[in-house]
C-alpha positions as CSV (number, residue, x, y, z in Angstrom):
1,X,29.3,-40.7,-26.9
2,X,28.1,-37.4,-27.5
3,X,25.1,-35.7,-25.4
4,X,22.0,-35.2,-27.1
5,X,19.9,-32.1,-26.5
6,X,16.5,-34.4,-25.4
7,X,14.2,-32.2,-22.8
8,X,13.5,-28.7,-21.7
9,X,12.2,-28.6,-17.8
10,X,10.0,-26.3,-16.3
11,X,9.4,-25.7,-12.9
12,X,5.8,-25.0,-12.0
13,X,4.4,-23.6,-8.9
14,X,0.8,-25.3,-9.4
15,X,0.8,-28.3,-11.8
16,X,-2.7,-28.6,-12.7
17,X,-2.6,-25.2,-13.9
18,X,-0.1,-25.7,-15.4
19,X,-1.0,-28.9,-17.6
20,X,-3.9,-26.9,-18.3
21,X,-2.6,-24.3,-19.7
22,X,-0.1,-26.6,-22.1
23,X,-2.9,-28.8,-22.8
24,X,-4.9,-25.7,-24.8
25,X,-1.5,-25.5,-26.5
26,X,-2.2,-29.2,-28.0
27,X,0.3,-30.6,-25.6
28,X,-0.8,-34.6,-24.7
29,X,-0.5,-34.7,-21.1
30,X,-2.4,-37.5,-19.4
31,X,-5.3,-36.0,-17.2
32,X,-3.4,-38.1,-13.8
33,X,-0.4,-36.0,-14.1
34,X,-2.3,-32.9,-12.5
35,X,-1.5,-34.5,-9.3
36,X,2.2,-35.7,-10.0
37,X,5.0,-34.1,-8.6
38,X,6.4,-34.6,-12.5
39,X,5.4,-34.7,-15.5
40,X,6.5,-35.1,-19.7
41,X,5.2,-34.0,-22.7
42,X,6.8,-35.4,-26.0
43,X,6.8,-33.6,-28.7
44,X,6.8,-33.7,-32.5
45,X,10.6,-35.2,-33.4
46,X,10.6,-36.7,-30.1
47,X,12.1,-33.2,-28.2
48,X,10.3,-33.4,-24.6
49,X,9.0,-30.9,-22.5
50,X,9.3,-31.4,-18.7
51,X,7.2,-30.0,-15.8
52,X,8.4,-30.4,-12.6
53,X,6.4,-28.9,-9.1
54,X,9.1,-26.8,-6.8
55,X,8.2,-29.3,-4.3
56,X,10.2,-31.8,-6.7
57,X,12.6,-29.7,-7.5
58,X,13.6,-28.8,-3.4
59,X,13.5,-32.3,-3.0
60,X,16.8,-33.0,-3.9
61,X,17.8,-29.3,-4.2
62,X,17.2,-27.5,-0.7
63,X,18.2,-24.6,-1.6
64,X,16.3,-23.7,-5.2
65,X,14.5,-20.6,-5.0
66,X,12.2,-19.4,-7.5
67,X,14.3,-16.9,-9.8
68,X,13.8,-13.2,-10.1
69,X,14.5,-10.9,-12.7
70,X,13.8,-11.1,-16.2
71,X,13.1,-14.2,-18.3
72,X,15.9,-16.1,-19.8
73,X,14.1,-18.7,-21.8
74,X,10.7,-19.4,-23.1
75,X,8.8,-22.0,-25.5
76,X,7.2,-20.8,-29.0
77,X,4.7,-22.6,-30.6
78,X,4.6,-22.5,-34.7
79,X,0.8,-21.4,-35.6
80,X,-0.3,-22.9,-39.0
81,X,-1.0,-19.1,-40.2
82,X,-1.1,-15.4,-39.1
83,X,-5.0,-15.9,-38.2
84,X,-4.2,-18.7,-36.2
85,X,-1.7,-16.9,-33.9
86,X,-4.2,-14.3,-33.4
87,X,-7.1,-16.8,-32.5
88,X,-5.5,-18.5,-30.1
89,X,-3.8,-15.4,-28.4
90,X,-7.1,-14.1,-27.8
91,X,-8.5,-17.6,-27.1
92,X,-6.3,-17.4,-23.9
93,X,-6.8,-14.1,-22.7
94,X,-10.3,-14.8,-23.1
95,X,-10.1,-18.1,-20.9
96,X,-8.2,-15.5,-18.6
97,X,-4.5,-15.8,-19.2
98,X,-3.1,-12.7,-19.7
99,X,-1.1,-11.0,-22.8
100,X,2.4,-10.3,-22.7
101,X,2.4,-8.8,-26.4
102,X,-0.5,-8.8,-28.1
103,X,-0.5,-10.0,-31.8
104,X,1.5,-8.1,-34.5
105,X,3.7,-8.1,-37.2
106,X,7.2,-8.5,-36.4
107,X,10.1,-6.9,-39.3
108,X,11.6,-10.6,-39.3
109,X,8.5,-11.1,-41.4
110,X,6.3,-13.6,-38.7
111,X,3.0,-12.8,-36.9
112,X,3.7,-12.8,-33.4
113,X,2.3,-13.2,-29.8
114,X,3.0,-14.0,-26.0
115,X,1.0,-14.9,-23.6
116,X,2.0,-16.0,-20.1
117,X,1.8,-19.5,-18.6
118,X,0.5,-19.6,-14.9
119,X,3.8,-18.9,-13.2
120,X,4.6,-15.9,-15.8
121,X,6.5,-17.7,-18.3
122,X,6.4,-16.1,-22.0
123,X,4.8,-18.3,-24.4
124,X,5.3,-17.2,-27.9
125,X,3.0,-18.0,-30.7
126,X,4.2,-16.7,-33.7
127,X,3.8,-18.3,-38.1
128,X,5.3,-17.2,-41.2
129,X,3.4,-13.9,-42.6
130,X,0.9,-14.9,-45.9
């Protein structure tokens, strides 16, 4: 048998925020999970995205710390068009989430943006230039 790559996990300080946040994304998260020490999100082709409280995570891993130091990983989210990444960049800061880059156009030929999730996470958004 061979593994199959099936889930990315996230560790969230405060899961309501967090849903929150992933649910403005288009994420389908049910509206109990706020309050679940875990939580799933499948996506389009069946990948899923996990969210799991540090409460969870210490649980069976005394010892996990939050990490320091600069980000590793992050999601992106395809945008339908360059106007779209811009909307909903500014959609977010405007429901307060802050900017990590404001929109622009990258030399790889994509419009591009990140914003931060609630525990500082880079969420790009980011679709093909016209």
């Amino acid at each position: 048998m061979t593994p199959r790559f099936d889930a990315v996990g996230l560790v969230v300080s405060d899961m309501a925020a967090s849903l929150a946040f992933y649910r403005r994304l288009g994420l389908d998260i049910p509206a109990d999970a706020d309050t679940a020490p875990h939580a799933e999100a499948v996506l389009p082709g069946g990948l899923r995205l996990l969210f799991d409280t540090e409460e969870t995570i210490r649980s069976f891993d005394p010892g996990w710390t939050r990490p320091t130091g600069g980000e590793r990983m992050g999601p992106a989210f395809r945008c339908d068009s360059p106007a779209e990444v811009d909307a909903i960049h500014d959609e977010f800061v405007a429901a307060g989430y802050r900017s990590h880059l404001g929109p622009w156009d990258a030399v790889w030929g994509q419009r591009y943006a990140v914003v931060l999730d609630p525990d500082g996470l880079g969420i790009s958004l980011f679709a093909n230039a016209a």
